[in-house]
C-alpha positions in Angstrom: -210.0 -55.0 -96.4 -207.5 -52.7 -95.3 -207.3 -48.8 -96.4 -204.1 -47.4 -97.3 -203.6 -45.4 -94.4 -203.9 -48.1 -92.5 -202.0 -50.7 -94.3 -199.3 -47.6 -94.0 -199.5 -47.4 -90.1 -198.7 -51.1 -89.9 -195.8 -51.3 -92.4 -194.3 -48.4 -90.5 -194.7 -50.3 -86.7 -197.0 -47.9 -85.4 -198.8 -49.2 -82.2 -202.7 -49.2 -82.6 -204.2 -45.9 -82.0 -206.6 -46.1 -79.1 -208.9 -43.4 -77.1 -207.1 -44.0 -74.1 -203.6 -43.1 -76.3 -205.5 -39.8 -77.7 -206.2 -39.2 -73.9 -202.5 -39.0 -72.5 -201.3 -37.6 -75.8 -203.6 -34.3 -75.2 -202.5 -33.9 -71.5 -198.9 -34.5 -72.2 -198.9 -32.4 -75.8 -201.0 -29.4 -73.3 -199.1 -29.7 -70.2 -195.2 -29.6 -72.3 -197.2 -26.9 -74.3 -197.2 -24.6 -70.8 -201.0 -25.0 -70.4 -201.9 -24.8 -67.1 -202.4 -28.4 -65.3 -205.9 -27.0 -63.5 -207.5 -26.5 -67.4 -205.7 -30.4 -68.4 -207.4 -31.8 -65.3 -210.7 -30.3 -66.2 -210.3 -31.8 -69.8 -209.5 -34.9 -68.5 -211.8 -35.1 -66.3 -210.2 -35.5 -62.7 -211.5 -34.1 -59.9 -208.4 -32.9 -58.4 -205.3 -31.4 -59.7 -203.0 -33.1 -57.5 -204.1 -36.3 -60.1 -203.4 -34.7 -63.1 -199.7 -33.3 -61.9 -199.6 -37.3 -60.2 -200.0 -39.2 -63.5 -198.1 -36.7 -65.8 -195.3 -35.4 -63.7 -192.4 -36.6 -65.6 -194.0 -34.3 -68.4 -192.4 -31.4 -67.1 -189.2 -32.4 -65.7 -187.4 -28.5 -66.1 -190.7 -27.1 -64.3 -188.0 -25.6 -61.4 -185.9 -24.6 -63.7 -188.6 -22.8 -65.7 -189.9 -21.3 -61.9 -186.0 -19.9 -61.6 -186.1 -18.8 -65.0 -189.2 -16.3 -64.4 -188.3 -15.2 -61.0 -185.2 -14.1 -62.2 -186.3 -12.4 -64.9 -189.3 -10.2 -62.8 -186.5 -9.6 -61.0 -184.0 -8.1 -62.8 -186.9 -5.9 -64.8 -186.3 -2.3 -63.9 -189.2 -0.7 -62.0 -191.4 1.6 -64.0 -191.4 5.5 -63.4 -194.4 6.7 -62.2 -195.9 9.9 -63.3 
């Protein structure tokens, strides 16, 4: 017997949920979200970085842009007055 949230998933298409689709959606949700990749890979589990950043690079396409972004803008901050 289906329940109705379930009989609603299907009539709308939705692809089966499965742990491994919960998995990716948390690293790509955190990583778009700004989260830093070392805390994702330490959720996920990897060992290294350089696996996480591997696996979900094309979540953060505009991450040089973003890098620009920031340098210019400690960089145009006027230095504070001391004393």
């Amino acid at each position: 017997r289906e329940n109705a949230e379930a009989k609603a998933m299907r009539d709308a298409a939705f692809p089966p949920l499965t742990l491994y689709g919960c998995r990716h959606s948390m690293a790509t949700l955190l990583l778009r979200s700004g989260v830093h990749p070392k805390i994702v890979a330490d959720r996920l589990g990897h060992a290294k970085t350089s696996t996480t950043l591997d696996i979900y690079s094309h979540v953060t396409p505009d991450i040089q842009a973003q890098a620009v972004t920031a340098l210019e803008s400690s960089l145009s901050r006027k230095p504070r007055r001391v004393g």
